[in-house]
PyMOL Python script that loads the backbone (N, CA, C, O; Angstrom):
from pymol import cmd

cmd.read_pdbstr("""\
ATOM      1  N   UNK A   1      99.783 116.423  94.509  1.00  0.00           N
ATOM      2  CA  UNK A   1     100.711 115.707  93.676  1.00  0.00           C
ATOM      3  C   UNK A   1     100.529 116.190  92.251  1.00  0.00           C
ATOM      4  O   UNK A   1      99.376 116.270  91.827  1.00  0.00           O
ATOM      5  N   UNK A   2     101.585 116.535  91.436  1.00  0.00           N
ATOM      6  CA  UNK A   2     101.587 116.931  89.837  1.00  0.00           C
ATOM      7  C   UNK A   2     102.498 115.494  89.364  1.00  0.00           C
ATOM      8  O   UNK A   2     103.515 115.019  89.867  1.00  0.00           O
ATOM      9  N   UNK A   3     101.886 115.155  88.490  1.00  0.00           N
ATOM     10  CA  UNK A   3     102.764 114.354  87.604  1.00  0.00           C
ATOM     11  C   UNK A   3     102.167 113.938  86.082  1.00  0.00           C
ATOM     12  O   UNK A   3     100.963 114.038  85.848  1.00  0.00           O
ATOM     13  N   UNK A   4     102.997 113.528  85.211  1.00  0.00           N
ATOM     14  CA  UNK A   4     102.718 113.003  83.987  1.00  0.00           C
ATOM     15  C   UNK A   4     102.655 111.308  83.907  1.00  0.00           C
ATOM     16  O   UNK A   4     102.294 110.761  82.866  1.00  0.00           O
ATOM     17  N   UNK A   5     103.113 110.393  85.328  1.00  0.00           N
ATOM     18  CA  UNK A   5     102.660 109.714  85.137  1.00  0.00           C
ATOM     19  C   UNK A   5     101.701 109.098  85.524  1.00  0.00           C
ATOM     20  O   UNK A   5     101.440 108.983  86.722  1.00  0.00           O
ATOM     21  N   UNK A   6     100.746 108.404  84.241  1.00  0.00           N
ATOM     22  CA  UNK A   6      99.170 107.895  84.775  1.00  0.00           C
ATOM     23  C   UNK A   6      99.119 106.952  85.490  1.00  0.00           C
ATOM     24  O   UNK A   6      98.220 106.688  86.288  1.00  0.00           O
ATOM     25  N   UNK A   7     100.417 106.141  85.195  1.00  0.00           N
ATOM     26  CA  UNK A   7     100.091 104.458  86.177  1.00  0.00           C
ATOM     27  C   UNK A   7     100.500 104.922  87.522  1.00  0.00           C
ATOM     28  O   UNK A   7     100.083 104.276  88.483  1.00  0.00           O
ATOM     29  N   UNK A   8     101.367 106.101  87.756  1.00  0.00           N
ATOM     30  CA  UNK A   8     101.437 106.291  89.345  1.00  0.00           C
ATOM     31  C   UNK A   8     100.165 107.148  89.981  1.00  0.00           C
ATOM     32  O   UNK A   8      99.737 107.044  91.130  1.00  0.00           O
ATOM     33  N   UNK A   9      99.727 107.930  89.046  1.00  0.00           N
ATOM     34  CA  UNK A   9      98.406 108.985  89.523  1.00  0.00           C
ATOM     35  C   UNK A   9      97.256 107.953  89.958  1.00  0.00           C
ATOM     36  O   UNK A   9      96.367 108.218  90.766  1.00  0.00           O
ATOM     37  N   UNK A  10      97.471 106.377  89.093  1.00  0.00           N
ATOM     38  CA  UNK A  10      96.433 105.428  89.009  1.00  0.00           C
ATOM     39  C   UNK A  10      96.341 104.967  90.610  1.00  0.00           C
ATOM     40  O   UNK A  10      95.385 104.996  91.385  1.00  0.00           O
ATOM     41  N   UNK A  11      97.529 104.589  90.767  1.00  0.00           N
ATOM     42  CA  UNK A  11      98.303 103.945  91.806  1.00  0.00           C
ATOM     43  C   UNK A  11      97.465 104.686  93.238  1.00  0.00           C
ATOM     44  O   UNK A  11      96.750 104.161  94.092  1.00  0.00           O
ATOM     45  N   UNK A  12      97.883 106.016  93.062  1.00  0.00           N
ATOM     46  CA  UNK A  12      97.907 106.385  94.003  1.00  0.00           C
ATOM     47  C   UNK A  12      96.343 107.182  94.547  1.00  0.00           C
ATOM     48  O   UNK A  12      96.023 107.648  95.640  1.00  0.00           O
ATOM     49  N   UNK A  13      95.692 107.088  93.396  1.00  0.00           N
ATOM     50  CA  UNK A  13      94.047 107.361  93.489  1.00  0.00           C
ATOM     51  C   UNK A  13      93.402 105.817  93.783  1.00  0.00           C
ATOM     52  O   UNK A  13      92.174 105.769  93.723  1.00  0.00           O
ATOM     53  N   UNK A  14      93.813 105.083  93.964  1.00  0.00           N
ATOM     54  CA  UNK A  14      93.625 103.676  94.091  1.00  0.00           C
ATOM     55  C   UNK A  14      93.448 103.608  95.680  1.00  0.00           C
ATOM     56  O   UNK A  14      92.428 103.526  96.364  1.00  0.00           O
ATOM     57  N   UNK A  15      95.015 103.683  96.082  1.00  0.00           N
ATOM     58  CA  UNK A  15      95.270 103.786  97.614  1.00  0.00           C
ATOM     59  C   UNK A  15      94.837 104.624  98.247  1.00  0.00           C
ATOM     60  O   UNK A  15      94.642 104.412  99.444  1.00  0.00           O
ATOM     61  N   UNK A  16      94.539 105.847  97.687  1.00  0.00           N
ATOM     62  CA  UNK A  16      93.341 106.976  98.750  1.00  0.00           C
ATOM     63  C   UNK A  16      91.679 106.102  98.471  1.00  0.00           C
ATOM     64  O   UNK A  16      90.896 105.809  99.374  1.00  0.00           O
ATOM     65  N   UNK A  17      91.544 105.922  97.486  1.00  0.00           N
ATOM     66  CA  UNK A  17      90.365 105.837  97.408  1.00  0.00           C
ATOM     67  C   UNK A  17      90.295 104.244  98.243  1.00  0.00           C
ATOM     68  O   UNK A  17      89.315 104.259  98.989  1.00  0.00           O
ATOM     69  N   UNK A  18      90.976 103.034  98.314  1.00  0.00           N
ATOM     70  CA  UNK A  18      90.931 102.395  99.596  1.00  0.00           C
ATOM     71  C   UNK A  18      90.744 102.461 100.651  1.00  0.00           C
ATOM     72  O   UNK A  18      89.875 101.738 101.138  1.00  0.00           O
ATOM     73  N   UNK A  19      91.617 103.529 101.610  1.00  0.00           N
ATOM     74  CA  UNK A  19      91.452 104.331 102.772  1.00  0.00           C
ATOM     75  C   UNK A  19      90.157 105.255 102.567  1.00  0.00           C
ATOM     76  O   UNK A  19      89.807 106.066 103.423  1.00  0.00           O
ATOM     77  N   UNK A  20      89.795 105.152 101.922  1.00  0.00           N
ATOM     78  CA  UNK A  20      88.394 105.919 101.751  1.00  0.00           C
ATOM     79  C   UNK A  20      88.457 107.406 102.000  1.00  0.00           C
ATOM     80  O   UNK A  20      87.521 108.034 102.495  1.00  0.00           O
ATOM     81  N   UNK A  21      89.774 108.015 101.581  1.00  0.00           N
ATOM     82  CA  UNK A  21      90.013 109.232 101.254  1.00  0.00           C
ATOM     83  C   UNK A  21      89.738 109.336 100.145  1.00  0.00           C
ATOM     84  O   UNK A  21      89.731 108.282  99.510  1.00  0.00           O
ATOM     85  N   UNK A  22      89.410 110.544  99.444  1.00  0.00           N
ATOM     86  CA  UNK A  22      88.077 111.563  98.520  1.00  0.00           C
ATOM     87  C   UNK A  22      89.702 111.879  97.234  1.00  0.00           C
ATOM     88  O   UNK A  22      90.842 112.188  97.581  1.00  0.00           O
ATOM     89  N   UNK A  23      89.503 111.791  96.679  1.00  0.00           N
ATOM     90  CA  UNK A  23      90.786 112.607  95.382  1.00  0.00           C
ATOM     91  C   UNK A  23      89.944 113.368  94.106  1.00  0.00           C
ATOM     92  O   UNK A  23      88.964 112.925  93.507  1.00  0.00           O
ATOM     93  N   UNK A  24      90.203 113.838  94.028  1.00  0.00           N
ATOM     94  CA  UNK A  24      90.197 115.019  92.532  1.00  0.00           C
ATOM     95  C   UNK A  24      91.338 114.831  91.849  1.00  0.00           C
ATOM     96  O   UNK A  24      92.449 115.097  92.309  1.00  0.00           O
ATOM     97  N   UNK A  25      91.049 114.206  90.336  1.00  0.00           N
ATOM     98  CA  UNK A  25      92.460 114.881  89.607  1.00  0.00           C
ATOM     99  C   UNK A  25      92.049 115.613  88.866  1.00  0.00           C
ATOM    100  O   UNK A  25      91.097 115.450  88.103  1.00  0.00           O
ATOM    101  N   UNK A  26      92.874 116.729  89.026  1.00  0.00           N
ATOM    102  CA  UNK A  26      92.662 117.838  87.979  1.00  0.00           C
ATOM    103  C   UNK A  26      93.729 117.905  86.545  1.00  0.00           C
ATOM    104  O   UNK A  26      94.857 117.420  86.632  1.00  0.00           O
ATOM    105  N   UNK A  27      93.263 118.529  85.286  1.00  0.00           N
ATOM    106  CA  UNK A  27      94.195 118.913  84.175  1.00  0.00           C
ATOM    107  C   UNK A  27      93.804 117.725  83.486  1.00  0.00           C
ATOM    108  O   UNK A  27      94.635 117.621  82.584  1.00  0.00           O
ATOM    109  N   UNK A  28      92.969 116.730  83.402  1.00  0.00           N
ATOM    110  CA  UNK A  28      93.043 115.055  83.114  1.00  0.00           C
ATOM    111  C   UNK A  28      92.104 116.236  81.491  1.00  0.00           C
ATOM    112  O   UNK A  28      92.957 116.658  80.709  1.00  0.00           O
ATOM    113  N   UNK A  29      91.509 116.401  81.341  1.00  0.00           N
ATOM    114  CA  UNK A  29      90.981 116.919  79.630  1.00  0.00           C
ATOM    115  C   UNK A  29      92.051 117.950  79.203  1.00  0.00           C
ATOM    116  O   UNK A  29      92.134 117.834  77.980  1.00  0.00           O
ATOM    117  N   UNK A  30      92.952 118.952  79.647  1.00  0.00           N
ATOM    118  CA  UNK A  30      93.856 119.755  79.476  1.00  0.00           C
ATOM    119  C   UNK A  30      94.978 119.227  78.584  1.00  0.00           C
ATOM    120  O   UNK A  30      95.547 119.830  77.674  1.00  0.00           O
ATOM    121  N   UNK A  31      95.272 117.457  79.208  1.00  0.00           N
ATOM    122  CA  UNK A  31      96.166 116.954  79.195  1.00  0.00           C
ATOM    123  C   UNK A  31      96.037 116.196  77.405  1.00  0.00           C
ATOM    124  O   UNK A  31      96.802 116.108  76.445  1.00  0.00           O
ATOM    125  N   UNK A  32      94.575 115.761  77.719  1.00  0.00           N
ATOM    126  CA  UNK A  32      94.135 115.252  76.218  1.00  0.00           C
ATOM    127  C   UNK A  32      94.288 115.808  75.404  1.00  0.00           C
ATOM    128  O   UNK A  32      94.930 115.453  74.416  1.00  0.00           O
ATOM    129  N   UNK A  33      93.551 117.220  75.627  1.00  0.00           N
ATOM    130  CA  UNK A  33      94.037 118.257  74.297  1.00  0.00           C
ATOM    131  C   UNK A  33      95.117 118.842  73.779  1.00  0.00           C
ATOM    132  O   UNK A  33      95.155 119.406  72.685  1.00  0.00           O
ATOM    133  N   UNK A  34      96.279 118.687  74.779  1.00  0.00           N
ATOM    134  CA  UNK A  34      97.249 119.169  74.117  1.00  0.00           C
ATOM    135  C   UNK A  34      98.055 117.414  73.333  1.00  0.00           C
ATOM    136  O   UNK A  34      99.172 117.135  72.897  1.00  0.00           O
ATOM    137  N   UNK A  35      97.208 116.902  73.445  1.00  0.00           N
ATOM    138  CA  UNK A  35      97.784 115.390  72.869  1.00  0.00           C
ATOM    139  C   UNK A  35      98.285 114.530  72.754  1.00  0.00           C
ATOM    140  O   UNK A  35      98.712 113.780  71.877  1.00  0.00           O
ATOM    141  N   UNK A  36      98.191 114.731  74.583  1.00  0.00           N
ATOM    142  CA  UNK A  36      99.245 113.583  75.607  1.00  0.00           C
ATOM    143  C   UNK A  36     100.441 113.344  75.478  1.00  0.00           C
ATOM    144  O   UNK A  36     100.973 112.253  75.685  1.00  0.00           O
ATOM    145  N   UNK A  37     101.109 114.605  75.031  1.00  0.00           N
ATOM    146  CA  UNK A  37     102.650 113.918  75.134  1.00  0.00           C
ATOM    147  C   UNK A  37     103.159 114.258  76.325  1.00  0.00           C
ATOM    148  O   UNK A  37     104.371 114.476  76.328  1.00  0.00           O
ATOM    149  N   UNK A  38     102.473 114.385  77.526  1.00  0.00           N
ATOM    150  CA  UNK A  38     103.036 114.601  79.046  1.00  0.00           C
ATOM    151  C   UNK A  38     103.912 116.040  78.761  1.00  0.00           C
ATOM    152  O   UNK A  38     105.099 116.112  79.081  1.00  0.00           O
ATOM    153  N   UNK A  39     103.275 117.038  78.199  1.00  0.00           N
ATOM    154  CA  UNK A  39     104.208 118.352  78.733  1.00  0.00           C
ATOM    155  C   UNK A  39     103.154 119.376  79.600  1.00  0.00           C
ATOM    156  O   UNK A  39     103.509 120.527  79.854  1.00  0.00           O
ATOM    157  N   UNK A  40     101.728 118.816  80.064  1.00  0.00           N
ATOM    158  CA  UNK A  40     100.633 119.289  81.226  1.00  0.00           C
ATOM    159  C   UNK A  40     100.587 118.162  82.236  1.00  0.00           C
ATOM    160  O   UNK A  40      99.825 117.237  81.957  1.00  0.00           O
ATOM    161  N   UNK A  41     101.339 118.078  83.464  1.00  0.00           N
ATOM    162  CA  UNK A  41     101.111 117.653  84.052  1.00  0.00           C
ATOM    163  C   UNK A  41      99.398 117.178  84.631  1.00  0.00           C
ATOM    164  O   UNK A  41      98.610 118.097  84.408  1.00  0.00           O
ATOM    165  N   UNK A  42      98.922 116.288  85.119  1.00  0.00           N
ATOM    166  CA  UNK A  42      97.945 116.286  85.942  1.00  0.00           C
ATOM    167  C   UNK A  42      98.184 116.609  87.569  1.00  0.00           C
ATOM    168  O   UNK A  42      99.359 116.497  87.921  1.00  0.00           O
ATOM    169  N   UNK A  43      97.482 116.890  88.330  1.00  0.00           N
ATOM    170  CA  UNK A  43      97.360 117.174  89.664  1.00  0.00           C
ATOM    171  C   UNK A  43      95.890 116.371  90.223  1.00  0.00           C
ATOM    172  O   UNK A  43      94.799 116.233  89.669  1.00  0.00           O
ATOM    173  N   UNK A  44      96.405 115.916  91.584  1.00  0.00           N
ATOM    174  CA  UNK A  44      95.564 114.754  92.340  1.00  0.00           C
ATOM    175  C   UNK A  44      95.563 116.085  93.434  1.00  0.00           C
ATOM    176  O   UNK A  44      96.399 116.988  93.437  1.00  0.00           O
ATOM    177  N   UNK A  45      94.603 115.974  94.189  1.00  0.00           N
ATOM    178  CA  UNK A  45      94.129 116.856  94.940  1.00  0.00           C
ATOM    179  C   UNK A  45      92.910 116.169  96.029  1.00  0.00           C
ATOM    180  O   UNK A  45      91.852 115.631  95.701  1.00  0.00           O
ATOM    181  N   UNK A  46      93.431 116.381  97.344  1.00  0.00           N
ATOM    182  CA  UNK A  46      92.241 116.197  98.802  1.00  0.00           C
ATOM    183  C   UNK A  46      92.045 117.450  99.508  1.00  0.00           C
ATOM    184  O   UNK A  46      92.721 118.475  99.600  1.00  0.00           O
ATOM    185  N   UNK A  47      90.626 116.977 100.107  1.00  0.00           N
ATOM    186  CA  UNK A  47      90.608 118.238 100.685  1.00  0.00           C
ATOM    187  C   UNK A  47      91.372 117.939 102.074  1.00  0.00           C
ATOM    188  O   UNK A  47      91.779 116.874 102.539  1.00  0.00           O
ATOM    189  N   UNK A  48      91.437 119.651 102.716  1.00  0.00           N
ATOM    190  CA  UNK A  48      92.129 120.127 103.692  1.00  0.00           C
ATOM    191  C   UNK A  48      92.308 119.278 104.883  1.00  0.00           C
ATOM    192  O   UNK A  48      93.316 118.903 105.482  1.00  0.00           O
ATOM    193  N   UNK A  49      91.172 119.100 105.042  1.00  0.00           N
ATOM    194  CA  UNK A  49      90.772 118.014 106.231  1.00  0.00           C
ATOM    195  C   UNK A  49      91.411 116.788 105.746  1.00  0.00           C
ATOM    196  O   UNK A  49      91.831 116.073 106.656  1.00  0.00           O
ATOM    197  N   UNK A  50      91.614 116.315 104.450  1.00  0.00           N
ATOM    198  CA  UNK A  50      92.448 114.497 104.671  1.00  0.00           C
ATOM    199  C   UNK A  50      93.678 115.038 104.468  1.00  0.00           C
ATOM    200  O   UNK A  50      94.435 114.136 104.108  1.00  0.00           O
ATOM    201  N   UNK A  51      94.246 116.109 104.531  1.00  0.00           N
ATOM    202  CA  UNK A  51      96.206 115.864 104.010  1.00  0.00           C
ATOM    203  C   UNK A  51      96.603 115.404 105.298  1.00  0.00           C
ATOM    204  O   UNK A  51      97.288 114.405 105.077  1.00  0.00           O
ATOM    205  N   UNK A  52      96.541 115.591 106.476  1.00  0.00           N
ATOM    206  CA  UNK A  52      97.397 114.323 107.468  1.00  0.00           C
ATOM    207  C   UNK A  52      97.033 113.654 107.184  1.00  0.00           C
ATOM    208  O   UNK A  52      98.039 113.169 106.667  1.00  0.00           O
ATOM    209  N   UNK A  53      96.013 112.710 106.909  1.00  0.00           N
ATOM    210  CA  UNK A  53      95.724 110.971 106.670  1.00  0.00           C
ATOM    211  C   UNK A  53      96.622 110.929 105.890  1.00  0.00           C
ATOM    212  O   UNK A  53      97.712 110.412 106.137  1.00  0.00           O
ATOM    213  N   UNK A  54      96.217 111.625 104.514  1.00  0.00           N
ATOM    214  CA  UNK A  54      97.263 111.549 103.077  1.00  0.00           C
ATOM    215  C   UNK A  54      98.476 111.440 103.639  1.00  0.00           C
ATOM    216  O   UNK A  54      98.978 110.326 103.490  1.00  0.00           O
ATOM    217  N   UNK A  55      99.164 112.278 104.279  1.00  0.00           N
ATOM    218  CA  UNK A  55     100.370 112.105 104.078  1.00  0.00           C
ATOM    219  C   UNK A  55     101.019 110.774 105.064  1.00  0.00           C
ATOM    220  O   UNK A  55     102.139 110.295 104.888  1.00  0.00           O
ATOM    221  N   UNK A  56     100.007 110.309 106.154  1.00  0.00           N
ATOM    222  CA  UNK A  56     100.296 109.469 106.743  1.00  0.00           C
ATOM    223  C   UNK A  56     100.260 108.078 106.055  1.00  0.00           C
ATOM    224  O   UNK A  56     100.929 107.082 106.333  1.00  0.00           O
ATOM    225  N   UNK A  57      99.368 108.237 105.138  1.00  0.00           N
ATOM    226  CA  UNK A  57      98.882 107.147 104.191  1.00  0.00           C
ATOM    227  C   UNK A  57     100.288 106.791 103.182  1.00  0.00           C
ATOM    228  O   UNK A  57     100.912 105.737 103.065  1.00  0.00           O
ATOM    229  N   UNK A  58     100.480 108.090 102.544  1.00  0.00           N
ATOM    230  CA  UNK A  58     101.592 107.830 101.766  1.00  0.00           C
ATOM    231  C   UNK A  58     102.850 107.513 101.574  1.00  0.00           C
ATOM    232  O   UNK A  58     103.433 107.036 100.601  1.00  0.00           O
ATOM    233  N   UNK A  59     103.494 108.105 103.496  1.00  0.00           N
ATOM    234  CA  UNK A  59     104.826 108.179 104.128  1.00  0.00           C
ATOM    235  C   UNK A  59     104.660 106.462 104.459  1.00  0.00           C
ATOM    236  O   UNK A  59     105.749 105.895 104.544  1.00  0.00           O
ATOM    237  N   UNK A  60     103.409 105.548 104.661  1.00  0.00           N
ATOM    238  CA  UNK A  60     103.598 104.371 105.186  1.00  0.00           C
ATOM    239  C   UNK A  60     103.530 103.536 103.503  1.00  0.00           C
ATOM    240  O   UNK A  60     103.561 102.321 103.697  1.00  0.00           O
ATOM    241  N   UNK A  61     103.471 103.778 102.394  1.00  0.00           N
ATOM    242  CA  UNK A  61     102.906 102.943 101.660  1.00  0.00           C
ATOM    243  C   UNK A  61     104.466 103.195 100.658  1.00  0.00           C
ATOM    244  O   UNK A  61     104.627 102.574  99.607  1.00  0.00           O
ATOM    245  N   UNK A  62     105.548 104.225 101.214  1.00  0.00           N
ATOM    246  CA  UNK A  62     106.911 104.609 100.691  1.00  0.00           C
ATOM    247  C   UNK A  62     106.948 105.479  99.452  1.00  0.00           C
ATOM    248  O   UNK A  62     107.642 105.346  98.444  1.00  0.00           O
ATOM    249  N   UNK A  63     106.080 106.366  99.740  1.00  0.00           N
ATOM    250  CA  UNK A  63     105.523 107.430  98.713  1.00  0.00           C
ATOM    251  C   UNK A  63     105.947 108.806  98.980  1.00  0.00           C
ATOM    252  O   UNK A  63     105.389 109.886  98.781  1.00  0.00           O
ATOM    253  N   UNK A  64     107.486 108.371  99.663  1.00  0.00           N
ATOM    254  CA  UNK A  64     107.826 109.828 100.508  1.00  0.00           C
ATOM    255  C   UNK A  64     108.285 110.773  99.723  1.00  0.00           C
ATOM    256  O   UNK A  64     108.548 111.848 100.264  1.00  0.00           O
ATOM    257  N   UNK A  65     108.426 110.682  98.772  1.00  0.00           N
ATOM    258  CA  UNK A  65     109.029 111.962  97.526  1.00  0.00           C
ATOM    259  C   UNK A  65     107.584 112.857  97.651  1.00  0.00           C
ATOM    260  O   UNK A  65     107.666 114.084  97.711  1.00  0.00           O
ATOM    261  N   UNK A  66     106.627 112.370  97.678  1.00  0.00           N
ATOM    262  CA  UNK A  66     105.269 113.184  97.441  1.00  0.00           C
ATOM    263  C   UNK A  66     104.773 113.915  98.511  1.00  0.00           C
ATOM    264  O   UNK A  66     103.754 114.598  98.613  1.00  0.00           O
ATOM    265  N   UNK A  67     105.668 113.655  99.296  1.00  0.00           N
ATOM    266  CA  UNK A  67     105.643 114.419 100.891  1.00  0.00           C
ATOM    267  C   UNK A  67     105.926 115.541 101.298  1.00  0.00           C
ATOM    268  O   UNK A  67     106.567 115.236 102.303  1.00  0.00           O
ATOM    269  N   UNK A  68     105.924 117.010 101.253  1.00  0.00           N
ATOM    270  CA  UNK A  68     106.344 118.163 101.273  1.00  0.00           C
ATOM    271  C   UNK A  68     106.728 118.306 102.894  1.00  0.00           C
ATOM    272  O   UNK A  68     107.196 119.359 103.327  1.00  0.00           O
TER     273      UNK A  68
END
""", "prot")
cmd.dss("prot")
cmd.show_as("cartoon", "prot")
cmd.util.cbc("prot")
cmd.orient("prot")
C-alpha cells in the first residue's frame, strides 16, 4: 500500500497488527524531511508469506481498492 494518508496507513497497521500480521512502513522519515506536505508517499509493507491473509484480511474489512 502507498499513500499520504496517515489516519488510513494508521487504520490499517492497526488491523494487520490485530490479526497478528507483521507491517513495515516505509518512507515515514523521508516523508518528515521533505516537510510533510504529502508529496512522498509512505508505503506499508508484509512479508511474502502474509499477502493472502492481507489481502483476505482487507477484501473482508472493505479495503478493496488496496487489492491488486
Amino acid at each position: 500500500m502507498r499513500t499520504n494518508d496517515v489516519v488510513r496507513l494508521s487504520w490499517i497497521s492497526a488491523l494487520l497488527s490485530d490479526a497478528g500480521i507483521e507491517c513495515l512502513v516505509l518512507d515515514v522519515h523521508t516523508s518528515i524531511m521533505e516537510g510533510s506536505v504529502g508529496a512522498i508517499p509512505r508505503r506499508l509493507m508484509v512479508a511474502d508469506d502474509d499477502v493472502a491473509s492481507t489481502i483476505k484480511l482487507l477484501t473482508d474489512a472493505g479495503e478493496n481498492d488496496l487489492v491488486e
